[in-house]
N, C-alpha and C positions, 0 to 999 in steps of 0.2 A: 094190919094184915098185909100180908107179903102179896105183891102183885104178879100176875101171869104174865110171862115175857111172850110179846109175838114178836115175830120176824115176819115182812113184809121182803116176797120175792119178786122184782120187776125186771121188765126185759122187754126186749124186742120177738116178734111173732119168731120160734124159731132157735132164741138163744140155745136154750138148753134149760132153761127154768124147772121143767117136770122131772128134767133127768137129776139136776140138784135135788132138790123134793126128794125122791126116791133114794139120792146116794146117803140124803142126811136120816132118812128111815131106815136105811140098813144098817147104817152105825149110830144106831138112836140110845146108847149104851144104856139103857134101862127106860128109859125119860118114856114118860105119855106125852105123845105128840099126839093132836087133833088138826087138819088140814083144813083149808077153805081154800077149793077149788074155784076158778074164774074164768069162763069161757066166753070169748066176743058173741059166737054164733048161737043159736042153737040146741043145735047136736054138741055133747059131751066127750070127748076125747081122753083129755090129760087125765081125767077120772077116773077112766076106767081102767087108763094104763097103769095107773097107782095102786087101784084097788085089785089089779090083775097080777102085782109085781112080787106075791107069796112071801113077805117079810112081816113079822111082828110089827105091830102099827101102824099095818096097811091095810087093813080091812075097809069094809064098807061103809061099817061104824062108826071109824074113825075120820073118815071125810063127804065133807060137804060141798058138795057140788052147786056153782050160783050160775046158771049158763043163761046165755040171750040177752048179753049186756055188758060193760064194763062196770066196776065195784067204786069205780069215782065216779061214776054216775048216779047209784042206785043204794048209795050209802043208809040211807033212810030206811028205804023197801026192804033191802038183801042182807047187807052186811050186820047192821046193829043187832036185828032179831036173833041171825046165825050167833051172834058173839055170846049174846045173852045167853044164848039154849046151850052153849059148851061150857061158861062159867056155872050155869045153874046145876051141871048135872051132878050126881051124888058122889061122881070122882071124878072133878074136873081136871082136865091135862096141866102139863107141867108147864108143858110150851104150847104156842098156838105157829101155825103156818101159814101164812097166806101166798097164795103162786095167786098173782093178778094175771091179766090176761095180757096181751102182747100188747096192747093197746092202749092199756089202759095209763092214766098219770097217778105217781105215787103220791102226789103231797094231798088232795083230798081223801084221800084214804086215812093217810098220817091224821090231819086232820078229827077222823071220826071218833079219834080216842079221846076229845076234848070232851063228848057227848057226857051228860051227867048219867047214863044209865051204866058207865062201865068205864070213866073214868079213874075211880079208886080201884077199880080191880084187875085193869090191864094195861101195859107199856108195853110202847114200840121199842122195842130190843134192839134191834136193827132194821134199817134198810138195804136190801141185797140186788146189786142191777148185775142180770147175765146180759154180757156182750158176745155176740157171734162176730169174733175178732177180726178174720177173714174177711166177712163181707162189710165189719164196718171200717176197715183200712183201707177197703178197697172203693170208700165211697158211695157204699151205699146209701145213704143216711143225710147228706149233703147234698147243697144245692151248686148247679152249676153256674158260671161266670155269668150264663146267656138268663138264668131264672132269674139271680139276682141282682139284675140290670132294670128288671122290668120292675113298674111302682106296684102293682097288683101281686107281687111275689109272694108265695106261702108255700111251703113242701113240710105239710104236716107228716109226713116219717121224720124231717129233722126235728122236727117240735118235739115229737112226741119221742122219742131215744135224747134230747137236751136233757128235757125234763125229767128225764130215769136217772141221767146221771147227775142231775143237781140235788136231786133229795136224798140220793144213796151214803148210805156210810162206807161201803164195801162195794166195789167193782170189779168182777169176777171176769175176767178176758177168756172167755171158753174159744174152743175148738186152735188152742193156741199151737198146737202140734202139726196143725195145718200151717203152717207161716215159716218161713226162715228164720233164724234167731237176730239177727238183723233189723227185719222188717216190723218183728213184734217187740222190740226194744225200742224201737223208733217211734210204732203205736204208741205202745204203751207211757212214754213220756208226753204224748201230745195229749191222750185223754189225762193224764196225769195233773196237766198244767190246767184242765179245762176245770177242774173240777175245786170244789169248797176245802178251806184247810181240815186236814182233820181225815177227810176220805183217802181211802186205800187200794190200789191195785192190786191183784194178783194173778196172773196165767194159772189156768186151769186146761185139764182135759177131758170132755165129759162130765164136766163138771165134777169135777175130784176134788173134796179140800178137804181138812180134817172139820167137821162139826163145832166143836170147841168151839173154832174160830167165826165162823156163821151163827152159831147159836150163844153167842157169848159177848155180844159188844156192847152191852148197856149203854148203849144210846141216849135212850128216853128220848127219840127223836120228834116226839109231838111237843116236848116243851123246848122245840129247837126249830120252829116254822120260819122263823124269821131269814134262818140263815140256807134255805135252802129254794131258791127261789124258782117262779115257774111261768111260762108263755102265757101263761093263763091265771096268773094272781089276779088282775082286774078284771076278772067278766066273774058274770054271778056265778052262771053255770057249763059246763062243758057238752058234748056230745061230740060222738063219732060220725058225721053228716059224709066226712070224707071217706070214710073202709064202709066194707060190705061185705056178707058173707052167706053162703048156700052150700048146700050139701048135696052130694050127687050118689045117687041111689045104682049097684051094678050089682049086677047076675053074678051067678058062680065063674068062674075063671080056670083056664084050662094052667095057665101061663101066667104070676105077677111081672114078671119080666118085660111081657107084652104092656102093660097095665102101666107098667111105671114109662117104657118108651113113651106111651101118649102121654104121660102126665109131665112129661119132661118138654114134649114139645108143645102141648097147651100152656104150658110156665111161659117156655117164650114168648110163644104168639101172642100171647095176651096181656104180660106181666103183671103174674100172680106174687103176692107176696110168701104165702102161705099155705100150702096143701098137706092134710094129713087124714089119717082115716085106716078102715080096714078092710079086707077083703077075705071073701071065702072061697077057699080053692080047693079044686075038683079034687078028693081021692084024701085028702087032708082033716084028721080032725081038729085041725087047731087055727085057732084067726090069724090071720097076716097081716103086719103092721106097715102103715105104709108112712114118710115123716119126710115131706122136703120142707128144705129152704130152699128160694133158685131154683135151681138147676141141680143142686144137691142134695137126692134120693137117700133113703134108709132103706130097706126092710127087714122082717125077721115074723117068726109066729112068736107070739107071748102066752097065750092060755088053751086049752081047748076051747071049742063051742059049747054053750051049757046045752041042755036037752032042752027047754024051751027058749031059746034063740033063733029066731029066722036067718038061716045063713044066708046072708046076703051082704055086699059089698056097700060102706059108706064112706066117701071122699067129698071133708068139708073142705073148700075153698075158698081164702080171704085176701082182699083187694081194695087197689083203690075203686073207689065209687063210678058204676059207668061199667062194669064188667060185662060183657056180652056171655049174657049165662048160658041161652040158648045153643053157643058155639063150644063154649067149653064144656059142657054137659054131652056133646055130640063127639067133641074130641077124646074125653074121658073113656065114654061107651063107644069107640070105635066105630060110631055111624058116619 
């Protein structure tokens, strides 16, 4: 029996991972895709922007949302049961998706396809790491000279971005149109050098690439553990002890504009890794998307408000551990 290929999409909080997702649903050139949605927090985001994004294979149907956790964590509880209930159903998809969470590490995951309940019936196709090229050329991700001086040194962001890219087959350099061509040649040979034989680069924009090539690298990267190694091979189990996340609840808005100034300077003040969410604004019937990385704001409306929706504004925000919520909840709401 011919196996379901999934593809495994990792990244850092921010890459572009959903925006892939969605480009590879628009040009899904017939194929049933099924999604598995993975959210650190919470509140549901990437979800809804999937199921909000009006293309064949994007329904609600079609994806399953695992929020309030990472999916290397909660393999057991989250992931195996969703697999099962997509393979069982009377027309199971072609391809399966998984968009892990920003957070999360790919090789446990890879990992879960060993389980005998869905070992004969599904392969990791590929591993897919979106890099936000920009910020990680510019160091975001790395430790400074003075961190690793010191013997207690850990900067679990570089952990956890090593580890995306040691298990990945494919490494997707997004937002490469940001960079000089120079400076992202120059990247790009240094993650190049970092990584297992066999893995591949490529510049993206928006994560643009043709499908074929994302949904087409027969991997089988579960029977390939050995060679993709990770911070975390020897401990039994993982958690995120160091990120945090909360969601901040706002009134209607005359102004995103206004909205996004404070969320730009609570980013600073506080160094947020991750803010995204929606808002409802005055005289508008349609949601306002709001999506930083940094310092680097989105926005745009995506869907109307449905008729039973409470229009009201939600801005999840993820950090390291130690966040003073109180203050960014005040910054957020303009108090």
């Amino acid at each position: 029996m011919r196996k379901v290929p999934a593809t495994i999409v990792t990244g850092f909080l921010g890459a572009g991972k959903t925006t892939l997702v969605r480009h590879l649903l628009t040009h899904n050139q017939g194929r049933r895709i099924a999604l598995i949605v993975n959210e650190f927090g919470d509140i549901g985001v990437d979800g809804e922007l999937l199921a909000a994004c009006g293309v064949a294979g994007c329904t609600e149907d079609d994806i399953v949302e695992l929020a309030n956790g990472c999916l290397c964590c909660t393999v057991a509880d989250e992931f195996l049961p969703t697999m099962q209930a997509l393979l069982d159903r009377p027309n199971p998809p072609d391809h399966i998706v998984i968009e892990t969470s920003g957070l999360a590490l790919p090789k446990p995951l890879v990992k879960a396809f060993h389980w005998p309940e869905i070992r004969s019936r599904v392969t990791v196709d590929g591993v897919v790491a979106v890099v936000d090229a920009p910020a990680a050329a510019a160091g975001r991700f790395a430790s400074t000279p003075e961190e690793m001086a010191r013997p207690d040194h850990d900067n679990p962001l570089e952990e956890v971005f090593e580890d995306q890219l040691a298990c990945a087959d494919l490494i997707l350099l997004n937002k490469s149109d940001l960079m000089e061509e120079g400076t992202l040649s120059a990247f790009r040979a240094e993650v190049q050098a970092r990584l297992r034989p066999g893995a591949k680069t490529h510049p993206t924009r928006m994560s643009a690439i043709d499908p074929l090539v994302v949904l087409g690298l027969s991997a089988a990267a579960e029977e390939d553990l050995a060679a993709r190694p990770s911070h975390h091979d020897a401990e039994d189990g993982h958690d995120h002890d160091d990120f945090e996340s909360f969601a901040v609840r706002l009134p209607m808005v005359d102004d995103p504009a206004v909205v996004e100034a404070r969320a730009v300077s609570a980013i600073s003040a506080h160094d947020i890794l991750r803010l995204k969410g929606f808002l409802a604004v005055t005289g508008k019937p349609a949601r306002h998307v709001v999506q930083a990385v940094g310092t680097r704001v989105e926005r745009y409306f995506d869907r109307p408000w449905k008729v039973d929706e409470e229009r009201v504004g939600t801005l999840v925000v993820i950090g390291r551990k130690g966040l003073d919520r109180a203050a960014i909840e005040a910054a957020l709401q303009g108090l």
